[in-house]
C-alpha positions as CSV (number, residue, x, y, z in Angstrom):
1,X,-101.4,-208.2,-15.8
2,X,-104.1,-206.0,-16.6
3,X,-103.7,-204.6,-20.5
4,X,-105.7,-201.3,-19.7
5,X,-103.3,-198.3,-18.1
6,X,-106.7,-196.4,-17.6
7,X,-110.4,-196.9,-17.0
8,X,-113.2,-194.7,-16.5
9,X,-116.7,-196.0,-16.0
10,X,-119.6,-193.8,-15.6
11,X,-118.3,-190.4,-14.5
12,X,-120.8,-188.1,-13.2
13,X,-119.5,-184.9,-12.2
14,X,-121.7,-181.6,-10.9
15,X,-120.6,-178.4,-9.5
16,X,-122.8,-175.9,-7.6
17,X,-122.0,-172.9,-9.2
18,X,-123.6,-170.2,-6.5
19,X,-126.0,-168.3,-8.3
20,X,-125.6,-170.1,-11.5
21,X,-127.6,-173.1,-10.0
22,X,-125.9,-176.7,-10.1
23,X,-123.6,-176.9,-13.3
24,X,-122.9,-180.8,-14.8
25,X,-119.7,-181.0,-16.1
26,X,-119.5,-184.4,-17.0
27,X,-122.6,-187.5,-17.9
28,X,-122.1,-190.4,-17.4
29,X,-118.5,-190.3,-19.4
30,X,-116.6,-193.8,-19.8
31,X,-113.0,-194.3,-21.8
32,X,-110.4,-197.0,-21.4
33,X,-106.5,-196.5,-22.1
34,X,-104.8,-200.1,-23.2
35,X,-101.1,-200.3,-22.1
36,X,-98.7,-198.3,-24.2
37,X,-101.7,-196.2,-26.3
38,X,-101.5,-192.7,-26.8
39,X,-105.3,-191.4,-26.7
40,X,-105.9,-187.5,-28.0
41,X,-109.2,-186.1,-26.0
42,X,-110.7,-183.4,-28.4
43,X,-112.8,-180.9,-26.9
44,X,-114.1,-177.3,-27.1
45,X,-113.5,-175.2,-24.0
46,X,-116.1,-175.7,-21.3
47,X,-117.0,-179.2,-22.8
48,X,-115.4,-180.7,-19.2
49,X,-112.2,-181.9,-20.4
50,X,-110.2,-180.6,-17.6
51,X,-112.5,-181.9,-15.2
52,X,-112.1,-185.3,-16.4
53,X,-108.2,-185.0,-16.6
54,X,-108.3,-184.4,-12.7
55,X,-110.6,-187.2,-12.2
56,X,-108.5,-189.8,-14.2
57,X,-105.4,-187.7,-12.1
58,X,-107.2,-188.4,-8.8
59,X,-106.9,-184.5,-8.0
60,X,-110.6,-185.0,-7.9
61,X,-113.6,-187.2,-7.2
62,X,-116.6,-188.2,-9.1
63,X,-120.4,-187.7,-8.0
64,X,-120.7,-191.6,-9.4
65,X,-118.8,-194.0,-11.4
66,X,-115.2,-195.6,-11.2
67,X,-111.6,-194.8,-11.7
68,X,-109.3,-198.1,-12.1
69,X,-105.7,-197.4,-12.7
70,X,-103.1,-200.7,-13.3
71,X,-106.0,-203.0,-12.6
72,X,-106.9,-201.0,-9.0
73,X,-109.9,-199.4,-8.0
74,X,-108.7,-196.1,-7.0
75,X,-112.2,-194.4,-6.2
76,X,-111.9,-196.3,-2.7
77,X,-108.9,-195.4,-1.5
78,X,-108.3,-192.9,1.0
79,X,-106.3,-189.5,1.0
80,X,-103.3,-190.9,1.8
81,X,-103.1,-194.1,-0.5
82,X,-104.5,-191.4,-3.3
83,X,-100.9,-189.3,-3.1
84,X,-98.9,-192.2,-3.0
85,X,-100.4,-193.3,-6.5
86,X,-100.4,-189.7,-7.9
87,X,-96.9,-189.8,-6.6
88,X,-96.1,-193.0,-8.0
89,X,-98.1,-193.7,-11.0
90,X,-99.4,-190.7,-12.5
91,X,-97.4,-187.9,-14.7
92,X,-98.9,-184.5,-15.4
93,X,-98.2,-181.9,-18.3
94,X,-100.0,-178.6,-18.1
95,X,-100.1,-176.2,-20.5
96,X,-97.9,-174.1,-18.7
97,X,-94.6,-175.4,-17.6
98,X,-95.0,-174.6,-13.6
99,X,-91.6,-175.0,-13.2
100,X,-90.3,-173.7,-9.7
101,X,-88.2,-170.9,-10.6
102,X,-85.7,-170.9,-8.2
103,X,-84.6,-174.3,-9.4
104,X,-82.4,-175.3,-11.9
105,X,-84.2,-177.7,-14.8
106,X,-82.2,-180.9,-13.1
107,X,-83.3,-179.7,-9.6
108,X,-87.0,-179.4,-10.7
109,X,-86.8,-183.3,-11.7
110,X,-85.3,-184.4,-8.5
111,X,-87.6,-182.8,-6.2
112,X,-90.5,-184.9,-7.0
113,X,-88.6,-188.1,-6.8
114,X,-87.0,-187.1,-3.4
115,X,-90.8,-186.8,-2.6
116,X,-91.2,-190.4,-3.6
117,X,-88.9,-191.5,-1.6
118,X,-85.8,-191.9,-4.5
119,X,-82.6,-191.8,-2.7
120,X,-80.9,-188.8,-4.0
121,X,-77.9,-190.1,-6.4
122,X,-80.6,-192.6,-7.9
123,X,-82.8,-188.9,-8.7
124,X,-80.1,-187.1,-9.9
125,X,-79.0,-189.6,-12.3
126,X,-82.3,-190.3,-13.2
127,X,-83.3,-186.6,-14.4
128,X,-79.5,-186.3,-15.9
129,X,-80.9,-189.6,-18.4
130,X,-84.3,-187.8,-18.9
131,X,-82.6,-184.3,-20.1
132,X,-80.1,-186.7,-22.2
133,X,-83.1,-187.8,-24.0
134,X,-84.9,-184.1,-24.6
135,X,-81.2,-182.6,-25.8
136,X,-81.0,-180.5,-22.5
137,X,-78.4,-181.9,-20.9
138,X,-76.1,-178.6,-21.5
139,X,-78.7,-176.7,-19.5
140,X,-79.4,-178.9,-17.0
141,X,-77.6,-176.6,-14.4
142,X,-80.4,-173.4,-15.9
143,X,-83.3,-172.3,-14.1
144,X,-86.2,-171.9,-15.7
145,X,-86.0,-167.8,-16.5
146,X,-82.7,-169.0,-18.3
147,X,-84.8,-171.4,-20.7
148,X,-86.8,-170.9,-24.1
149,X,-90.3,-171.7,-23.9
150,X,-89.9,-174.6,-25.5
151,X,-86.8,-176.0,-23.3
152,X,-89.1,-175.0,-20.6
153,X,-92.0,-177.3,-21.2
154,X,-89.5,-180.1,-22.5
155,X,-88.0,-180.1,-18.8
156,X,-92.0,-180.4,-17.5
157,X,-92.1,-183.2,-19.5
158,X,-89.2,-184.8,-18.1
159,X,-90.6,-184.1,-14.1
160,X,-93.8,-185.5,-15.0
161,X,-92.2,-188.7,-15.7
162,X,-89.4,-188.8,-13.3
163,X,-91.0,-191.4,-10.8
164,X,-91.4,-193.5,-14.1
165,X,-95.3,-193.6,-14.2
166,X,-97.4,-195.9,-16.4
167,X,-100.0,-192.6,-17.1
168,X,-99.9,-189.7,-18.3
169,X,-102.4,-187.3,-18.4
170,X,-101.6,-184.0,-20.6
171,X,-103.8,-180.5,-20.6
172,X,-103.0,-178.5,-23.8
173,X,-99.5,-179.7,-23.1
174,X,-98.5,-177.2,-26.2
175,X,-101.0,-174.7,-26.1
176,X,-98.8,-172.0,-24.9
177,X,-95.9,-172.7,-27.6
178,X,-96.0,-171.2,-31.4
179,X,-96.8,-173.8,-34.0
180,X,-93.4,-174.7,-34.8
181,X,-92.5,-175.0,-31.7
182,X,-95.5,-176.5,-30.3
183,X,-94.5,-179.5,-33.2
184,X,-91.0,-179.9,-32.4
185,X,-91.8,-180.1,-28.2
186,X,-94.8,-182.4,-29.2
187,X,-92.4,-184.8,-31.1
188,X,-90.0,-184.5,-28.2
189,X,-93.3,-185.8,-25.9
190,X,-94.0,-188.7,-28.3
191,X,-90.8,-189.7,-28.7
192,X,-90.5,-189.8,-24.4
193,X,-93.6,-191.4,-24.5
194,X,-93.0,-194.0,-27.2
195,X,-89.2,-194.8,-25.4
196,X,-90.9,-195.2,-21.9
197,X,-93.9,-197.5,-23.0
198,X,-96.4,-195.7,-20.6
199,X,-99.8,-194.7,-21.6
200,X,-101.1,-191.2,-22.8
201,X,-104.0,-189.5,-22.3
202,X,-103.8,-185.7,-23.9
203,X,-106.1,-183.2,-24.3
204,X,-105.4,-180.8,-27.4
205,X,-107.2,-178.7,-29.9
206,X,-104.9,-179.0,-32.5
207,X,-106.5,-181.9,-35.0
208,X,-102.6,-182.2,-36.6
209,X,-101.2,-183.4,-33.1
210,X,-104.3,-185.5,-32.3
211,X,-104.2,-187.4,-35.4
212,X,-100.3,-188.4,-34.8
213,X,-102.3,-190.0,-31.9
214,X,-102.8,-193.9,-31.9
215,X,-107.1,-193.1,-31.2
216,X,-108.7,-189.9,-31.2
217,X,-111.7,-189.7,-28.3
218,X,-114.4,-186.1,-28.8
219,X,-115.9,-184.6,-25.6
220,X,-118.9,-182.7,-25.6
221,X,-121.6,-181.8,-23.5
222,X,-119.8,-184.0,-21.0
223,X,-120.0,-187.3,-22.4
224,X,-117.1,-188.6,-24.8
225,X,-117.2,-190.6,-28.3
226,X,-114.6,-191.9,-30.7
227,X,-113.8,-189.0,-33.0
């Protein structure tokens, strides 16, 4: 088996920007992500950091260079085979929850395993497990308006790894949370990530969370070096 979750080999990426002329986000920007690592991306806003999360997320393609997730090339597959592995083997954390709201916290981690395909008693007991972990199982039945901002993003955690993915990618994942909450939910994410064994790749601007990191990674100007 291959021992990297994630690599990225000369990513290019350039936007035409109307009137603003052609805009490159990213040059020529390589990382790796070994099985099990949690990686912090550090990077000012603008620096192309959110680009390169939906690149290594396949919501997006690269002007040149490769994507290889679990060993497999994924810059040549097609639309359809492209889902299946977002579906399958990719988790996302934004910095807002997204929750839908006229779901209760269970229902908004069965939906995306009914998507993959789960059969239904397999997806509820599967999100009941991943609430059991986060200490939400007494709200499991609340919809989002019903939860604390914290709670909130602690169920987003849980969806983003409900089809059991081996990466994660994280944007700001506690950005929108006051600093003491924004430690506890981030402990609640290591300890999720630590219990799973999956690889993490999150971007933050908080240097405290980062360093709790296993490997700190800068972006700037588009390219990316150990921090």
């Amino acid at each position: 088996m291959n021992d990297q979750t994630l690599e990225m080999t000369g990513i290019s990426k350039t936007y035409n920007r109307g009137k603003r002329g052609e805009v490159q986000v990213l040059r020529d920007a390589s990382l790796t992500l070994d099985r099990g690592e949690v990686v912090a991306l550090v990077a000012p806003s603008g620096a192309g950091k959110s680009t390169l999360l939906h690149i290594a997320g396949l919501l997006d393609t690269p002007d040149s260079g490769s994507v290889t997730i679990d060993g497999a090339d994924m810059t040549r597959l097609g639309d359809r085979a492209r889902t299946a592995a977002r579906r399958g083997q990719i988790g996302f954390i934004y910095q807002f929850h997204h929750l839908l709201p006229e779901f209760s916290a269970l229902e908004n981690i069965v939906l995306p395993q009914l998507a993959n395909a789960v059969p239904q008693a397999d997806a509820m007991a599967r999100a009941q497990d991943l609430l059991e972990r986060v200490g939400l199982a007494p709200r499991a039945d609340h919809r989002p308006a019903a939860l604390s901002g914290g709670e909130q993003q602690r169920v987003a955690f849980c969806r983003a790894l409900a089809n059991a993915p081996s990466l994660l990618l994280a944007d700001e994942p506690t950005g929108n949370l006051d600093p003491e909450t924004s430690d506890q939910v981030f402990g609640t994410l290591m300890g999720l990530v630590r219990d799973t064994g999956l690889s993490a790749l999150i971007a933050t601007h908080n240097l405290d969370l980062a360093r709790r990191m296993d490997r700190r990674l800068r972006m700037d100007a588009g390219q990316i070096t150990p921090a």
